[in-house]
N, C-alpha and C positions, 0 to 999 in steps of 0.2 A: 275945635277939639274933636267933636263927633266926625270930624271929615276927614282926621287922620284917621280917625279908631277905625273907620268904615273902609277907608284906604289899605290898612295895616293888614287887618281881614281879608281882603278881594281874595279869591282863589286859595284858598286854605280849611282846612276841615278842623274839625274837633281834635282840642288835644294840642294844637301844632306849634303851640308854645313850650308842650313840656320836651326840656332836655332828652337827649336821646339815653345817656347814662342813668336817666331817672324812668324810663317810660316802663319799664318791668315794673315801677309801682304805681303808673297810673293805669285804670279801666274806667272805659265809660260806658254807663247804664243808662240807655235808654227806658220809658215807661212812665207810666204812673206811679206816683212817690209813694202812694194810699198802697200798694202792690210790693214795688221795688224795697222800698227805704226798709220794711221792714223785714223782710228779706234778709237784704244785709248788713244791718243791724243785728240779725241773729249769727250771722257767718262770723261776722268781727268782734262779737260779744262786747266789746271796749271798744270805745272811741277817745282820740287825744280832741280832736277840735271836729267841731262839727260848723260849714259854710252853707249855709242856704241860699240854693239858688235855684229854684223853684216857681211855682205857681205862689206869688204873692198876696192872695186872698188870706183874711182871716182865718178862715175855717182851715183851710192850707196846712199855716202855720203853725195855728193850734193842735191842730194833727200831727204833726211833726216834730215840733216841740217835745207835745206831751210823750212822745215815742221814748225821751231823752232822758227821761223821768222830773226830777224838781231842778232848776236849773238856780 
């Protein structure tokens, strides 16, 4: 399975999944999450779902999370 996933990939950049009809609602934010996420967290004031995919450390998470408020 990881040997299609890596196949699937070869030659493709960020993003190259999403639908062309949808791409006006994706952006991708490179950086630091400690920087970036809160950032735009204040741009969007709301969030419907929030996906982490991130630096998987505790401290990370915790940071991130708590951004979220009580979950």
């Amino acid at each position: 399975m990881a040997d299609d996933f890596e196949y699937q990939m070869a030659g493709h950049t960020s993003g190259w999944i999403v639908p062309d009809n949808l791409r006006y609602r994706w952006h991708l934010i490179l950086g630091d999450s400690r920087t970036e996420f809160p950032r735009l967290l204040d741009q969007l004031g709301v969030i419907d779902l929030f996906f982490h995919d991130s630096e998987h450390s505790l401290e990370n998470m915790r940071f991130e999370y708590g951004l979220l408020g009580p979950i």
